[in-house]
Every structure is written in structure tokens, then in C-alpha cells.
N, C-alpha and C positions, 0 to 999 in steps of 0.2 A: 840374747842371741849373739854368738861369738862372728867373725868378719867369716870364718869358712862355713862356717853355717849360712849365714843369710848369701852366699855367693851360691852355695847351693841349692836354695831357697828360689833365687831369681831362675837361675838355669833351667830349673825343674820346670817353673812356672813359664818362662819364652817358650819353651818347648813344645809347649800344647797349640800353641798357634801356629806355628811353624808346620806341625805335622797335619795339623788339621789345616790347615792351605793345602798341603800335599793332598792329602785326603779327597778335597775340593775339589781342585784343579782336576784328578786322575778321573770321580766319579763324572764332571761334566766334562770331558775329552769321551768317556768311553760311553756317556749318553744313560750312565745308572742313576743320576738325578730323577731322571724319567719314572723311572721302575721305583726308586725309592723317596720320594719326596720329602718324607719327613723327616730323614736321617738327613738329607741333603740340609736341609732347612734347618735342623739342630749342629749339624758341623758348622755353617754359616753365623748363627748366631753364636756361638762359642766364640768365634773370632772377635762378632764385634764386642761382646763379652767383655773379651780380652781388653781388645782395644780404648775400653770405659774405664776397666775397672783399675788397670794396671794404671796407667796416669792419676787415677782419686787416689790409689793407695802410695802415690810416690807425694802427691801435692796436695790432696783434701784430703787426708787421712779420715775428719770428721764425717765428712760425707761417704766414702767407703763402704761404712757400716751399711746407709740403704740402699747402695747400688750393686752391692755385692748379691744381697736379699733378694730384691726384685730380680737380678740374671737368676739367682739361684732358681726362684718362684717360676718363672719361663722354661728353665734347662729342665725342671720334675714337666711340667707340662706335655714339651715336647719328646721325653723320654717315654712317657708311657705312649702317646701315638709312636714312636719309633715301634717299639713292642709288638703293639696291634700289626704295625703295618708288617714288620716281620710274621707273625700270624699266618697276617691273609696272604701274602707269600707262599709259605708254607701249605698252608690248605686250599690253595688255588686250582688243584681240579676237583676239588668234592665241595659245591657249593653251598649243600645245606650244612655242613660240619660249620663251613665259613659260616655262616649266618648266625649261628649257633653261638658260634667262637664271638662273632662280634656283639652278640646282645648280653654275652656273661662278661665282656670287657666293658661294656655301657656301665653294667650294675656294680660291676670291680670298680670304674669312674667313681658311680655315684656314692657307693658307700667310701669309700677313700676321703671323698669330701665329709663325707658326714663326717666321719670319725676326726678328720681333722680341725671341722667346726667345733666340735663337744671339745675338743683337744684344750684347742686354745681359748672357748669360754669357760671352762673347768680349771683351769690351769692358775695359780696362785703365787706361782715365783715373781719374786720383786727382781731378778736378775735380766726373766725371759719376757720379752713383751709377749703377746697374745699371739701375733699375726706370727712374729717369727716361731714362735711354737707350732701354730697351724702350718709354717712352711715344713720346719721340721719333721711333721708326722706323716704328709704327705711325699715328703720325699722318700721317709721310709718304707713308705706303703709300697712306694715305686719302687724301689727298690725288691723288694720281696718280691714282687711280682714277675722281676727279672730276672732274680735268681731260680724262680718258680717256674719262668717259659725256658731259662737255657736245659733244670732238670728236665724239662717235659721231652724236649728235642733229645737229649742223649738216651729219655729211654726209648721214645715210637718213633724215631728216624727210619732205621730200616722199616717199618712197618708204612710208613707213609711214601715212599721211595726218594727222600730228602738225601743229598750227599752232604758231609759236614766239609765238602768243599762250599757249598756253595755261597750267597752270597749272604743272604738272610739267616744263611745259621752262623756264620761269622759275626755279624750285627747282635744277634742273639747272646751268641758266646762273651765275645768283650763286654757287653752292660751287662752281665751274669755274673765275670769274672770280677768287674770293679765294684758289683753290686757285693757281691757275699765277701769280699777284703773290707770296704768301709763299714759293713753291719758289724763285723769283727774289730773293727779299729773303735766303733761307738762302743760296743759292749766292755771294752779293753779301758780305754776312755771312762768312759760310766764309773768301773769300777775300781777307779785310781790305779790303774796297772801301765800308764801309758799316758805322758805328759802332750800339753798341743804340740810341742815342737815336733816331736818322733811323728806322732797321729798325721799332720799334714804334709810331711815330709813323706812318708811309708804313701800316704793317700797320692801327692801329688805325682810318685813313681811310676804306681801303679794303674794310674789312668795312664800316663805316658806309654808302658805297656800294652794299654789297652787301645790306645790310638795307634800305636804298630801292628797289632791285630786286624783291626780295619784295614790299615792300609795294605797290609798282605792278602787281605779278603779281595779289597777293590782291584788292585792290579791284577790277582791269577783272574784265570778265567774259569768263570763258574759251569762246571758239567749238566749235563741233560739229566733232567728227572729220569729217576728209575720206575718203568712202567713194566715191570715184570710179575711175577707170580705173588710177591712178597706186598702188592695192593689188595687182595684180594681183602684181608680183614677191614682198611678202612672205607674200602667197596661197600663192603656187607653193612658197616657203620651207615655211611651214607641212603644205605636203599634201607636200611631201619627206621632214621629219620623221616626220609622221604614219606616212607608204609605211614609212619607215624602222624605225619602234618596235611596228608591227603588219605584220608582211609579209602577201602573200597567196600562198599555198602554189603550188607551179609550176605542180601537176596539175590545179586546182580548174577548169578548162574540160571534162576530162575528164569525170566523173562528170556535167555538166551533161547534155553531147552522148548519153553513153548510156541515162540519163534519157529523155530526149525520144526515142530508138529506141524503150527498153519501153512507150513510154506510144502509139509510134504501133501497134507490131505487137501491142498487146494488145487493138486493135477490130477484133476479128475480124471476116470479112462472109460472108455466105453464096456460096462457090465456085460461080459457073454450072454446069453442066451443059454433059459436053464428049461429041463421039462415041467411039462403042467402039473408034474404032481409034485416040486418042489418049488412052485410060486407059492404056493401060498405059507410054508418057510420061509421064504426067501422076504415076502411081502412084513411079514413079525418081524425078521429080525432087522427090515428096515427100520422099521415101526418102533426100534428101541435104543435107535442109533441115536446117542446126544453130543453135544459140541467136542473135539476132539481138544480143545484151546485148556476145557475145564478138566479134561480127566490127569490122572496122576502114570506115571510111565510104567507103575505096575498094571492100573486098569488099562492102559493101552495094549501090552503084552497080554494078557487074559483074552479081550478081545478080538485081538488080530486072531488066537490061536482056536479061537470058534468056529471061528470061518473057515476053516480047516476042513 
């Protein structure tokens, strides 16, 4: 690495601390730590990050290699709860959508692990240890996943009344953008097209970009959900769900209708006064009269119109 290389090298890499203090600083002045905790808590450890790994790489060089590992193994962690939590942001007035969202992010978790376990007990390189392999394939998982939630927001925004002002599709957008630049830099990488020095230089730019992203999220001021006409499809989503996880039983009209029978045939009214030659008519067709509870609303109709 030539002397304007590695000067660039360091620059790139101060940098991310720097903006990420910024970052810090603005999110707890304006009280979004609140609102977003786990971003808050991944800007945070980033710094101390920094502040480990940068000293091991100037003076333990040897040691470097696990400490670099371990932040990396934490930064996948707290990047996918960033994700989630941008989410449930995001679908914050439709709460089953939310719940929905959070138990296919459980099982997105769960299998990510697996895969990363099979990953690194399968795995044969004399070069890659195990565990770093297992960090590897989980980060990529995370990866995908972010490029997969910023697709998601640019197609159903309007649809959801999300503005890409706001604050969570900004969060969204940068680990989108830095996510599908480094799967590009690995595939590049991968396929001898793109040596390390380019790779972490290209990578370490572009999160620097990505940390200006945020900080432009966190300063402007995020707009009012759009509660307009353009909710209505993920309305109808939500009362789908809902129909879905509380049915209502087939019969339940039934029991209403004969309800309202007992309740009319129990005002009883005082019978007029009929002649003697139609008592004993009148006497039968008491005589044939059965519970009004058991008949069907056509037999009710029939009979009313007898009495006629």
C-alpha cells in the first residue's frame, strides 16, 4: 500500500466516528434515540467500535484479527433489529400487519442462524476458520434482508402513507444502499475482478455516504403520516387479517333472528272478542299453535297470513 493510499485509508476510516458522534449527538438533542433505540445503540457501539479496534490495528495488529470479528459479529446483530425496528415504524398503525411482520422476522432470525451454523460446520477452507465463516454468512443474510426491506418501502410507500422523508425510511434506505454496494464489492471480490485494497476503500466510502444519509434523515424533520385515501388497501390488509385470526362463527345471524321472534311474541295483547260461531275456529287454531323460537321465518310468514 503506497503512503497516499494508506493516508486515505486512515481518512476514510476517522471519518465514520466522527459522523457517527454527529449522528449521536443530533439523535439525543432531538429525543429519536426514544423512537429508535436500536439505531441509537448501533451508532453507539460503532464508535466504541472504533475506538478498540483502531488502537489494535496501529499496535496489536495480531490481535486485530479477533477484535475486528467480534464488533463485526455484534454490528450483523444490531443491524437486523435496526431493520425490525424500522418495520414496526413503518406499520405502526395496522397492528396485526405489525405482528405478522414481527414473527416472519423471528423465523428470517431463526433460519439465518441455522444457515450460518450448517455454514461454518460444512465449511473445509484451511484459510477461513468456522466461526468466521458463520460470521460471514450471517452478515450476508443481513444484508439481503436490507436490501429486501428498502425494495419493499420504495414499492408500498404510497400505499402505506410512509413519506420517504421520514425517519425510518431513511434508516431503511442507507443499510439498503450500503447493503447492495458491498454484496457487489463480495461478488466482484469473489470473482478476482476487484483486489482488497479497491474493495475496502470503495466499501469504506460508501458507508461514509451512508452515514451522511442518516445524518440528513436525523436533522430534517420528519412529516405526518399520510392518512388519506391511499390507506385504504392496507386497511382492507389489516381487516383481512384480523377476519383471519378471530373468525366469526357461520351461525351467529341465527341466534340473533330468533332473538328478536321471543322478544316480539312475548308482548302479549289482549285477544278481541270474536262471535260464538267463530270460537270454536278460533279454539283449533289455538290448539295448533307451537313454539314461535322453533319455527323457520318462512313458517312464521305462512302463519301470520292465516290469521288473516
Amino acid at each position: 500500500m503506497s503512503e497516499r493510499i494508506r493516508i486515505l485509508y486512515y481518512a476514510l476510516w476517522v471519518a465514520h466516528p466522527v459522523l457517527q458522534t454527529v449522528i449521536a449527538v443530533a439523535m439525543f438533542r432531538r429525543g429519536q434515540h426514544r423512537a429508535f433505540k436500536y439505531f441509537f445503540a448501533y451508532v453507539v457501539v460503532q464508535i466504541l467500535s472504533f475506538a478498540v479496534v483502531f488502537p489494535t490495528y496501529l499496535y496489536y495488529f495480531s490481535a486485530c484479527f479477533y477484535v475486528s470479528w467480534f464488533s463485526t459479529a455484534i454490528s450483523v446483530a444490531l443491524g437486523f433489529q435496526v431493520i425490525h425496528e424500522a418495520f414496526l415504524d413503518v406499520f405502526r398503525p395496522f397492528h396485526t400487519l405489525r405482528d405478522l411482520g414481527t414473527v416472519l422476522f423471528k423465523w428470517a432470525g431463526l433460519v439465518m442462524l441455522l444457515v450460518a451454523g450448517v455454514v461454518s460446520v460444512s465449511t473445509n477452507s484451511s484459510d477461513t476458520a468456522p466461526w468466521v465463516q458463520a460470521i460471514l454468512t450471517a452478515q450476508r443474510c443481513v444484508r439481503i434482508i436490507q436490501v429486501g426491506m428498502v425494495l419493499f418501502l420504495l414499492a408500498f410507500a404510497r400505499y402505506l402513507g410512509v413519506s420517504r422523508r421520514q425517519h425510518s425510511f431513511g434508516i431503511a434506505l442507507g443499510f439498503g444502499t450500503f447493503a447492495m454496494v458491498e454484496l457487489a464489492l463480495i461478488a466482484s471480490w469473489a470473482g478476482n475482478h476487484l483486489g482488497n485494497i479497491a474493495m475496502n476503500l470503495i466499501n469504506m466510502g460508501v458507508y461514509n455516504a451512508t452515514l451522511l444519509i442518516w445524518l440528513g434523515y436525523t436533522i430534517a424533520k420528519s412529516p405526518a403520516r399520510d392518512a388519506g385515501s391511499t390507506l385504504l388497501r392496507p386497511q382492507r390488509w389489516e381487516q383481512s387479517l384480523s377476519d383471519i385470526h378471530h373468525p366469526l362463527p357461520a351461525d351467529s345471524l341465527i341466534p340473533m333472528f330468533e332473538g328478536m321472534v321471543d322478544r316480539a311474541l312475548s308482548r302479549t295483547q289482549p285477544a278481541p272478542s270474536l262471535p260464538p260461531e267463530n270460537e270454536g275456529a278460533a279454539a283449533a287454531a289455538r290448539a295448533t299453535v307451537v313454539p314461535m323460537s322453533s319455527l323457520s321465518i318462512s313458517g312464521l310468514v305462512d302463519r301470520l297470513g292465516s290469521k288473516r
